[in-house]
N, C-alpha and C positions, 0 to 999 in steps of 0.2 A: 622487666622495664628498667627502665635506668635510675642511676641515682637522683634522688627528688623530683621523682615525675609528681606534676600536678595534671589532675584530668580535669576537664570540661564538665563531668559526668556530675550535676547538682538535683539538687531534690527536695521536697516540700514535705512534711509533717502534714497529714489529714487526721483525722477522725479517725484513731484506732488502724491509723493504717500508713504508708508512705507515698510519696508519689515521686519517682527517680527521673531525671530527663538525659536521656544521650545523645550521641551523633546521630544516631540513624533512627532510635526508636523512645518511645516513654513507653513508661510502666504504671499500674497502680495496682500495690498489694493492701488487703484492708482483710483483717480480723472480724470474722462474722461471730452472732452472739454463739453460735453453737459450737467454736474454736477451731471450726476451717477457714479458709481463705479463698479469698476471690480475688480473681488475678485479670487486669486487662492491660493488652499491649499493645500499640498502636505505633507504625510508622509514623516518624517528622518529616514535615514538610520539607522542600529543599529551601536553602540558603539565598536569600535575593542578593543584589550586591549592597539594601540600604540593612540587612542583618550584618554586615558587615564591613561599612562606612565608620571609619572614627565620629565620635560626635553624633551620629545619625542612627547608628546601631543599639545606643544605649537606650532612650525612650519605645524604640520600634520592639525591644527585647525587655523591655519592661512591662510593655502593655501587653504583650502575646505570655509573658507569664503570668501575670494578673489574671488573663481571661483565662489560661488552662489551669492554673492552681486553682483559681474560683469554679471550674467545673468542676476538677478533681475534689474539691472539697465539698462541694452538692451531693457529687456521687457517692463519695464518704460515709455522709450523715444519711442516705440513703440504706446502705447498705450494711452498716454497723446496727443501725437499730431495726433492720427486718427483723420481724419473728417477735418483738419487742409490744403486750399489748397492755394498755394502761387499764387496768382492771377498775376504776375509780376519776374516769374523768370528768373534769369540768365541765359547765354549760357552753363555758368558751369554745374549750377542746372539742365537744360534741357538733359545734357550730361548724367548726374551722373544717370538721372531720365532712359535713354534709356538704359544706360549701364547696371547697377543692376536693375533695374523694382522695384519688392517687394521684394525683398532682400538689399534695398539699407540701410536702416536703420542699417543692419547688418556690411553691406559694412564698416559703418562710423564706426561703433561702434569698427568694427578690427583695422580700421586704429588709430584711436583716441586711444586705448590700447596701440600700436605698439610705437604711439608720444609722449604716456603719462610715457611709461615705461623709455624710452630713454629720455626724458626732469628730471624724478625723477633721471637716472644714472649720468644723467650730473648737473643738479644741488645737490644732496647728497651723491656723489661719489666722482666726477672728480673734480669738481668746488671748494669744501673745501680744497681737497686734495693741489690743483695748489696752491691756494693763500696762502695757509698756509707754501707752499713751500718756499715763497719768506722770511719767519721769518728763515729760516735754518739757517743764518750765524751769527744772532747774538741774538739768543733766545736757552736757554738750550734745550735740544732733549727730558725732560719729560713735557716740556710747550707746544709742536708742538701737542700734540691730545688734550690738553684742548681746544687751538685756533681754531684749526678743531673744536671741537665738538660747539663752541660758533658761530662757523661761520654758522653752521649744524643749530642750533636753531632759528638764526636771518634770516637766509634764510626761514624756514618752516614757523616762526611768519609771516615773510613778506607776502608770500606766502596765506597764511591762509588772514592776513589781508585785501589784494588788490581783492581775490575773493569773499570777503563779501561785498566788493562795487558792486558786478553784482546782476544786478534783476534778474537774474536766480539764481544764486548759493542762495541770502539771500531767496527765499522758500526754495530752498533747507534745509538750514542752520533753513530754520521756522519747517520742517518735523521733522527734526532732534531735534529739540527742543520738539516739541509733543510726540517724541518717549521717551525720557528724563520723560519726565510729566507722560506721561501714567506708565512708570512701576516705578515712583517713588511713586503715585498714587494707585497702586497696592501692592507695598512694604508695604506700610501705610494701608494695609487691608480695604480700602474702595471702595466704587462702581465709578466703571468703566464710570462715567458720564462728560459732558464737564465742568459741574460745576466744581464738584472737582476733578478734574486734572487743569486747570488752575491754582486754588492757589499752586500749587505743584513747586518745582526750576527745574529750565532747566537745571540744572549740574550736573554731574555722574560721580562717581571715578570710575566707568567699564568701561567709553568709550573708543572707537578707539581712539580717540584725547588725551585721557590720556595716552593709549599703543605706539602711535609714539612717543610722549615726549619721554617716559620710555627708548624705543628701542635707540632713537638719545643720551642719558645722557648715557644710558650702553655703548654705543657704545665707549663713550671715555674712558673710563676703557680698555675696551678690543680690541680694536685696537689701542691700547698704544705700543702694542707690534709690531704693523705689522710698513714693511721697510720704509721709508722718501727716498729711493734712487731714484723712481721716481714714478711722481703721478699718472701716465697709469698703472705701475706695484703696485702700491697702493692699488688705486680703485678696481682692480682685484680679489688682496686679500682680502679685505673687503667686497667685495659682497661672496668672497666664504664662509667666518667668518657669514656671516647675522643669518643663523639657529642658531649659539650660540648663540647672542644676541637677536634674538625673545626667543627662550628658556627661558632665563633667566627673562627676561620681561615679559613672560606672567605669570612664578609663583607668579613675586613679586604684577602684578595688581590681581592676584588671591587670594595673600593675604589680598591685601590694600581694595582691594571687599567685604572680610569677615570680618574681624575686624574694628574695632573704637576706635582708641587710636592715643596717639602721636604720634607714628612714621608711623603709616598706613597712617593721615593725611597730613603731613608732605609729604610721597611719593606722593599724590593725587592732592597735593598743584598745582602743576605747572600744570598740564594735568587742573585742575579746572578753572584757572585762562584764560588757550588758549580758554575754552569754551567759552569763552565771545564775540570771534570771530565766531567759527562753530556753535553756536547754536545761535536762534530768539524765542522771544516769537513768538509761533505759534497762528494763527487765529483758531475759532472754529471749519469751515471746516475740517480746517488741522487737528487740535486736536479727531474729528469725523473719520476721516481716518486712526489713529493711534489704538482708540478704536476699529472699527473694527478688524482690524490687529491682535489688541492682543487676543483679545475674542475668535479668529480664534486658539491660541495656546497654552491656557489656558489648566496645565495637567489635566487627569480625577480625578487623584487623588490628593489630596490638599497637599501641601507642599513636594510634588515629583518631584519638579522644584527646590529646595532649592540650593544655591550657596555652 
């Protein structure tokens, strides 16, 4: 490949395992408890022309990766804890286990969505909105969305922070690092091996963690505009405004992706620095489950994956 190829070729951190997506096909490689691997690979769909619409493409590619990371991460928690049996469970547990049978993994995985959408409304919606409220009477009215949006950031920092202290999320957060490795690894035109992807950095101006930054900093730009009359009717309009700001966010990581200069940098800056939270040097396991993964999505033709 040529000098500073970036690929297209990106991937998600599950449960003990990665989930790689390509031109042609996705992957998911996942660590089962008895230390083999379960490997599924499935052709993508083809490209409409609204996947690749400026403007248009960035929400339509937003949500189809919400929905296939949130299966790949069902399938995950599936398959990581087969074979897995609680020798000591709860009334609860005993209940949940009679109620859903084997569908109960599913069960959690709806409801935990459900908790999880609602706890992101209420903490990056509602909760900025209220407190920011209370600056109304003696703070000019174009300083009320910077505050919000700084409130937006130290809540997500926080957030990020305090889930790197769980020994579940920091594998997590080690997968995630492996995925990092591997296609930076691969960027760098060399073989796909544990050796050298370890020496590789765990930081990547494409990731998710760079695109939330992006999304929370646009956001106070362009909800500068929406009303302060109250924070219920706020949040409202803010969540309706969301597809302008994904929009806009995913051209500007689409650039800061391609290019290498000061001002791509510079955008990269912040999203690079939160990595230091989501991403772990990963273990060689981990690192070997990433390899898989990717070698699963590698295109047939070479640099037909180009960013």
């Amino acid at each position: 490949m040529k000098k500073d190829f970036k690929t297209t070729i990106g991937g998600q951190a599950v449960l003990e395992g990665i989930m790689m997506k390509g031109v042609e096909r996705t992957s998911l490689a996942i660590r089962k408890v008895d230390g083999s691997v379960y490997l599924e690979t499935w052709e993508n769909k083809g490209k409409k022309w609204y996947n690749k619409a400026p403007f248009v493409r960035g929400v339509v590619n937003f949500v189809s990766q919400l929905v296939v990371g949130y299966k790949c991460l069902m399938k995950s928690a599936e398959i990581s804890t087969e074979g897995i049996v609680d020798e000591n469970p709860s009334k609860f547990d005993k209940w949940l286990e009679e109620k859903f049978g084997d569908k109960l993994v599913q069960a959690v995985g709806v409801i935990s969505m459900v908790l999880g959408i609602a706890l992101a409304m209420l903490l990056f919606m509602y909760l900025p909105a209220l407190l920011t409220s209370l600056f109304k009477s003696f703070m000019p009215a174009w300083s009320l969305s910077v505050i919000e949006g700084i409130i937006k950031i130290g809540l997500f920092i926080g957030y990020m922070a305090a889930t790197s202290l769980m020994k579940d999320m920091k594998r997590l957060y080690q997968y995630h690092g492996a995925e990092h490795k591997t296609i930076a690894c691969y960027e760098a035109g060399e073989e796909l091996t544990v050796e050298n992807i370890r020496k590789h950095c765990r930081f990547h101006p494409r990731c998710g963690t760079s695109f939330i930054f992006l999304v929370l900093f646009i956001g106070i730009i362009v909800f500068s505009v929406v009303t302060w009359s109250s924070p219920l009717i706020r949040a409202l309009l803010k969540l309706a405004m969301m597809p302008v700001v994904v929009s806009i966010a995913y051209e500007i990581i689409r650039i800061a992706g391609r290019h290498d200069n000061a001002l791509t940098r510079a955008i990269s800056w912040p999203g690079l620095k939160i990595q230091h939270l989501t991403t772990k040097e990963p273990e060689d396991d981990q690192i070997e489950i990433a390899v898989i993964a990717m070698k699963e999505v590698l295109p047939q033709v070479e640099g037909s994956d180009e960013w």
